[in-house]
N, C-alpha and C positions, 0 to 999 in steps of 0.2 A: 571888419568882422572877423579880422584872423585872430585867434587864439583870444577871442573874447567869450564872454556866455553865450553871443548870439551862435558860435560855431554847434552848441548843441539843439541849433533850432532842426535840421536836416534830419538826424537820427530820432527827435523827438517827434516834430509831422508823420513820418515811417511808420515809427509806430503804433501812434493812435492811427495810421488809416488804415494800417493793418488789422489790427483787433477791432475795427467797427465796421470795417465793411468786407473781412472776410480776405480780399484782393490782394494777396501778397508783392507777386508781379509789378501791379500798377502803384502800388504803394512804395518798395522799392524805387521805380521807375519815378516817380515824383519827388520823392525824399533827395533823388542822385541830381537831378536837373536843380530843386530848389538850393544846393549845397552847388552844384557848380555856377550857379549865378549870383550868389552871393558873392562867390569866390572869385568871380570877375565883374564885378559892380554891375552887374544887370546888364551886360556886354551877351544878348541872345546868342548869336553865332560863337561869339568866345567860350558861353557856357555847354554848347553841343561841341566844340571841338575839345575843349577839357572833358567833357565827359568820357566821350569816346576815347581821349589819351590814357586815361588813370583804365577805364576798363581793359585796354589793350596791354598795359601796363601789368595788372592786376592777374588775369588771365594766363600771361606767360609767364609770369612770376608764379604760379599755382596748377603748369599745366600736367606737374603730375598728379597732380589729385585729381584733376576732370580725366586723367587716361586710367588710374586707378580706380574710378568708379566705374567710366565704361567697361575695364576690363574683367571689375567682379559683375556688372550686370549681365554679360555675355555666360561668366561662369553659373551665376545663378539662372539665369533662362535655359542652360543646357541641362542643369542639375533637377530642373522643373520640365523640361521635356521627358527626360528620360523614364519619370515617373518615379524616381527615390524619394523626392519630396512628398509622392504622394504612400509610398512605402512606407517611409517614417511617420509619415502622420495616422496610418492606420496603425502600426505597433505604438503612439505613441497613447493614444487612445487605450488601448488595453492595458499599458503599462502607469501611465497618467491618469489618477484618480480624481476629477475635478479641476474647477477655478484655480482653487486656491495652488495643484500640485503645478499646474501648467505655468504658472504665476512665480514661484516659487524656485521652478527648474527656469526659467527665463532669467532670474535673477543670479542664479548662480551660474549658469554662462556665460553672464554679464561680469562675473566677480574675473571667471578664469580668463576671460581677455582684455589682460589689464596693460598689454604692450601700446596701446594706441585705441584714441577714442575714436577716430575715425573706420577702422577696422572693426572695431567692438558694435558700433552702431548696426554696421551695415550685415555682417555676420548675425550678429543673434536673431538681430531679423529674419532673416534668411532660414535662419534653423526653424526660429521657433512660433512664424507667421501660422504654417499650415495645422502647428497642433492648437495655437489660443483660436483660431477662426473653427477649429472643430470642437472647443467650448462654450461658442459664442464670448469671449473677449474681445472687450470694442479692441482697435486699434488704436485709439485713443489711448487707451489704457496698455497696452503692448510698449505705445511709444515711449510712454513717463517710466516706465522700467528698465527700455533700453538707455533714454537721457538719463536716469539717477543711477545707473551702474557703468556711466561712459565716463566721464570728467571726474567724479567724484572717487572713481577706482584708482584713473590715472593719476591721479595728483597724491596719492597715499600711497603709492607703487615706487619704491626704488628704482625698480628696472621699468622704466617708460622712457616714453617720447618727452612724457610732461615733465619728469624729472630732469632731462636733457635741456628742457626749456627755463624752466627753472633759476637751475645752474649757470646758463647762459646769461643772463639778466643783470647779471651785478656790475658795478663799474668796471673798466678796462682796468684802473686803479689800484681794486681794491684786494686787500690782503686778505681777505675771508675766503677761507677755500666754499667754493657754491653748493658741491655735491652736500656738505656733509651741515652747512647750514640746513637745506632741504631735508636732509634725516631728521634733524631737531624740530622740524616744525612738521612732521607727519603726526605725531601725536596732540599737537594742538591747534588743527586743522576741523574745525566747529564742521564746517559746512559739510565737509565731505562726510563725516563719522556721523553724523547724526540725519545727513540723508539716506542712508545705508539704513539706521536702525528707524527711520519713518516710513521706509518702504516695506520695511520687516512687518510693521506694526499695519499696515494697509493690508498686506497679502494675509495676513493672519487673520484677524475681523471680517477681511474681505466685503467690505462693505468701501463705499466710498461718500465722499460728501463736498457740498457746492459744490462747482459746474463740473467736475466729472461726475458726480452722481446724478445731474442735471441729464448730462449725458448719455452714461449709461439708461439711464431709466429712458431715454429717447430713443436709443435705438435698442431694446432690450430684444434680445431675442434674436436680432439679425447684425450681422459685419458689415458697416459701411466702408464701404471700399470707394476711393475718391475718380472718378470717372476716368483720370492720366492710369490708373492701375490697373482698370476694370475691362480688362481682353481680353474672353474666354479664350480667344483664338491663341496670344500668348503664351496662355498660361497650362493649357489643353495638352497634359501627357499625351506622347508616342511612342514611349519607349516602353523596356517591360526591366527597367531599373529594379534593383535590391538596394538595401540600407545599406549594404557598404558602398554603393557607388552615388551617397549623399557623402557617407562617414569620412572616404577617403579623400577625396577632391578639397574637404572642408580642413581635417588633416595638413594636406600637403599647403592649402593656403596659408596657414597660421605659420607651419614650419618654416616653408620658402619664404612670410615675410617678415617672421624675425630674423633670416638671415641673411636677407636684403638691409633690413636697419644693421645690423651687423656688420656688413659687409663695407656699407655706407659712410660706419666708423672706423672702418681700419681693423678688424678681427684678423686678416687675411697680412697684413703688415706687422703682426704681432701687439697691435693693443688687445689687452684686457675686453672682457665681457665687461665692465664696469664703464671703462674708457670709451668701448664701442659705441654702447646706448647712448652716453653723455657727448659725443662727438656725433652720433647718428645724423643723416639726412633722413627722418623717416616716410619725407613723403617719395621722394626717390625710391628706396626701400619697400616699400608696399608697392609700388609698381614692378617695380623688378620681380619681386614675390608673388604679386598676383597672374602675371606673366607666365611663370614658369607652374604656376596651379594649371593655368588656362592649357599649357602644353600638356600637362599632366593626364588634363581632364579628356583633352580630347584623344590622347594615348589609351585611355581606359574605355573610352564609350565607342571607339569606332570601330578598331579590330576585334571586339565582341559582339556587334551590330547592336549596341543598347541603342545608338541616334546612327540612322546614316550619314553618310556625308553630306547632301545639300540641306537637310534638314539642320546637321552641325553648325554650318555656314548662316544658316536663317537664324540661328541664337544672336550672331554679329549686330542683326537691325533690330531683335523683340530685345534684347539686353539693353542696348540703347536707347530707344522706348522706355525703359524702363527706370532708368535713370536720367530720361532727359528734364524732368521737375525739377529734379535736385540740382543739375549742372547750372540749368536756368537759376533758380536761386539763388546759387553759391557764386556764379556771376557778378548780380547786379547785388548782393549784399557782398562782397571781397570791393565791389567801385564804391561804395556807399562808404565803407568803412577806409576807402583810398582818399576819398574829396575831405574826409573827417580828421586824415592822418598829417604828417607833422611836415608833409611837403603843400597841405593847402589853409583848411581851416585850423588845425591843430589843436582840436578836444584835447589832447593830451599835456599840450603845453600850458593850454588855459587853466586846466585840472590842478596840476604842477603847480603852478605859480600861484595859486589859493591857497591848496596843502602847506605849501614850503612856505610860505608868506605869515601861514599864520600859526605857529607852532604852540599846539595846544598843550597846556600841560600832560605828564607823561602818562597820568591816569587815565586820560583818553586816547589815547595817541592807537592802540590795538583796535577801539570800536570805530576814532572820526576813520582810520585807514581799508577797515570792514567796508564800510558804508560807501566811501568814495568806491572803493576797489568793486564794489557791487553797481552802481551807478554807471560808471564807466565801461563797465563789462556788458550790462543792460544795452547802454546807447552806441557800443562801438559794436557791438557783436565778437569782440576779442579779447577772450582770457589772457592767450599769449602777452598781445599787447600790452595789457594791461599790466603785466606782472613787468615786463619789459618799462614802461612808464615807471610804477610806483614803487619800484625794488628800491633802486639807487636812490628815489628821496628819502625813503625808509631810515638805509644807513646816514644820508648826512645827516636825518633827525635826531637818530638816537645815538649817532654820536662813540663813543667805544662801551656804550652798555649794551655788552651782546647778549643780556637775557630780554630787553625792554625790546632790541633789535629784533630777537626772534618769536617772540610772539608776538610782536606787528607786522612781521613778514609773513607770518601763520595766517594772520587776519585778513592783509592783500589776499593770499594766494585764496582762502575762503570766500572772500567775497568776489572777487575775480570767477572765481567756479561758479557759486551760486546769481551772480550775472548775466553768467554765458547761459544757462540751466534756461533762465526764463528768457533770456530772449532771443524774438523772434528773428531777426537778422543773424545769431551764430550760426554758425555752420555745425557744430555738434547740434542743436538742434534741428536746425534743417534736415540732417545726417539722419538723426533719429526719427524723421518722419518719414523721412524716406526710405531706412529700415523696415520700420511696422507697415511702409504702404497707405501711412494716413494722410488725412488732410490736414496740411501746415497749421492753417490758424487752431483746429480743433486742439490740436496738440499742443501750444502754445497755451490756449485759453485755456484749457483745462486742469493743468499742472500750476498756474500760477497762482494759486493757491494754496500749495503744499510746499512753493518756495519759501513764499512767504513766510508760513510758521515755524520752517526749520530756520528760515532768516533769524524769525524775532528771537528766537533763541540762543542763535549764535550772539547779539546784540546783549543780551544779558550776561554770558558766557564772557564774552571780550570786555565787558565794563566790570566783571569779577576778576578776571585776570590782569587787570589794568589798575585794580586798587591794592589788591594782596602783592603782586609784583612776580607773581608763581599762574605760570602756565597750567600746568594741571589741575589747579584748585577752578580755574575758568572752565578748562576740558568737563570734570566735575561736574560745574554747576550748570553748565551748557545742557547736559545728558540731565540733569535734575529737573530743568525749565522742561525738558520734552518730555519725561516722563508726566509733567502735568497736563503738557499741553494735551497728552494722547487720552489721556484719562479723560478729562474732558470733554474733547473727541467723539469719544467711545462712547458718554453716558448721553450726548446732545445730540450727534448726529448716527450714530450707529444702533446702540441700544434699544432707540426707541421706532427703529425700521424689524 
């Protein structure tokens, strides 16, 4: 069963029992034992002690990001005692003129933290929870704004973590310098650019349709808040906080943790800003960063008595509450995607040896690469990954044609993003729900149909640029397909509300 089709049976039961019965948890939880018992031919006791190895495995391999979460849940629960949170949400309210403005400025906070999608998730949340819940904005809807300005920013962004990753990818081998491949394929990067201008085109109409309008219209009127969120106790100002003491703490997180990724890369050793990012540990770096906020923050709120001290100290367990969903998840979807990876079942080897096996003519070569890179992103929950897997076939396909090369490596990285986007096992998704404070599946279910249409149109786009042999006439026709799709849209599902 290793590096067969059947290895994508694990990630596919996950997710159908995720989207049908709600149960993320137990579905994970079943997806990881069905995949470790495979993986040792129905050997019971073998398949709970591999499970447990790969999660053990997984977990330490990733434990900065579970201390980096705790450490901004602590800074968000102190910044929410204090009462800033609830500060800015009463000037946001005066200053923010409806749905569509609160919708709008969420989206453009999303654009300016384009260092790391993990940061970007959990931050704008943070900012911009208190003013959509005082427009009534589901969370639902909160979430799919935070998800299409996380992944979709990073991957268009020179200076990222994603661009770091990117670069990373290519053979040990190969003569292609990665940074500046990666510049060439920002502009014929379907997925990202044209979920940017579909979100536009939502917030605008302001209207929504299938199951988020499903949605909205179900809980219209009121913010469901998922019961792990819903603790007045929590969430219950004590402080007599002002905007600055949201503004500044939020400030010094961002500064301290692009200087953690900085720092990470060698800034301090005299590498370049360019070199830094590209050399970055970022998840090291956001710890480090978050860290020195957290010192920051409690520098400012205590010798002014905004929080005293034991009440400071109680932020330590309501923080961690607070993110305990998310760790949970990121969890058993990092083992999920460990029984999946190239030390057991090997999705990626199986994928691999298809791709490379069957080398389609070169007019397809941009859309079969879309599509797999989308697939593979879906079932593993890893854009990274994924870019990691299908770069280096990329080049032996296309061989020394680097314009065929980079618009199919445009195509991976697209579809790779729009993969992660919908599914439920990434960790930018899961990020992003636990941003907005929604519940996982809802947010999942409800966006997967805005994937889609920006999908189908990247699929027309990449089979234009795959016969002309010219990346931008694809880019072009991509934005052409959407502006029909939107019209459409607008006249079937918006229009007639």
């Amino acid at each position: 069963m290793v590096e067969t089709a059947w290895s994508l049976v694990p990630p596919i039961i996950t997710i159908i029992l995720a989207l049908v019965t709600k149960e993320v948890y137990m579905s994970l939880a079943i997806g990881i034992f069905i995949g470790t018992l495979m993986f040792t031919g129905l050997d019971f006791l073998g398949a709970i002690d591999t499970m447990f190895r790969i999660m053990s495995d997984k977990v330490g391999g990733n434990v900065h990001i579970l201390v980096f979460l705790v450490l901004l849940g602590i800074i968000v629960s102190a910044i929410q005692k204090s009462g800033a949170s609830q500060a800015y949400g009463a000037m946001a309210v005066r200053k923010i003129k409806g749905k569509r403005s609160a919708l709008f400025f969420s989206m453009f906070l999303g654009l300016l933290i384009f260092i790391d999608d993990y940061f970007n998730c959990l931050t704008v949340g943070t900012v911009m929870r208190p003013v959509t819940d005082r427009f009534e904005i589901t969370r639902a809807k909160l979430a799919y704004i935070i998800d299409a300005t996380a992944a979709p920013v990073c991957i268009i962004a020179p200076v990222s973590s994603w661009a770091a990753a990117v670069s990373s990818s290519l053979p040990e081998n190969s003569t292609i310098d990665g940074f500046s491949l990666f510049l060439h394929t920002i502009p014929l990067n379907l997925y990202a650019w044209l979920t940017l201008v579909f979100m536009i085109f939502m917030i605008c109409v302001n209207k929504d349709f299938s199951r988020m309008a499903a949605f909205e219209r179900k809980n219209k009127g009121t913010v469901a808040i998922p019961s792990e969120y819903d603790d007045e106790e929590m969430r219950a100002p004590v402080g007599n906080g002002k905007i600055i003491d949201l503004v500044l703490p939020l400030l010094m997180l961002i500064g301290s943790c692009v200087f953690g990724m900085l720092y990470t890369g060698g800034i301090l050793e005299g590498n370049s800003i360019q070199q830094s990012f590209a050399q970055c540990e970022s998840a090291r770096g956001l710890v480090m960063g978050s860290f020195i906020a957290l010192v920051f923050t409690a520098l400012l709120y205590l010798p002014r008595k905004i929080l005293d001290f034991p009440t400071f100290c109680l932020c330590f367990v309501s923080g961690f509450k607070q993110m305990a969903s998310a760790i949970l998840i990121l969890c058993l979807a990092w083992t999920l995607s460990g029984i999946c990876g190239a030390n057991y079942l090997n999705i990626g080897g199986y994928v691999g040896s298809v791709v490379s096996g069957n080398q389609t003519v070169s007019i397809l070569l941009p859309t079969v690469f879309f599509l797999v890179a989308l697939g593979l992103a879906f079932a593993t929950g890893t854009s990274w990954g994924t870019f990691g897997i299908l770069i280096p076939i990329v080049l032996a396909v296309t061989g020394t044609d680097m314009n065929l090369a980079t618009i199919t490596v445009a195509a991976v990285l697209a579809g790779a993003v729009g993969g992660d986007h919908v599914s439920p096992i990434s960790d930018t998704t899961i990020l992003a729900s636990a941003g907005a404070q929604c519940h996982h599946i809802d947010h999942v279910s409800t966006q997967i149909p805005y994937v889609l249409c920006v999908s189908s149109c990247c699929i027309i786009g990449y089979l234009v640029a795959g016969f002309t042999g010219e990346g931008l006439w694809g880019t072009a026709t991509g934005f052409v397909a959407l502006m029909i799709l939107m019209t459409v849209i607008y006249h079937r599902h918006v229009k007639e509300k």
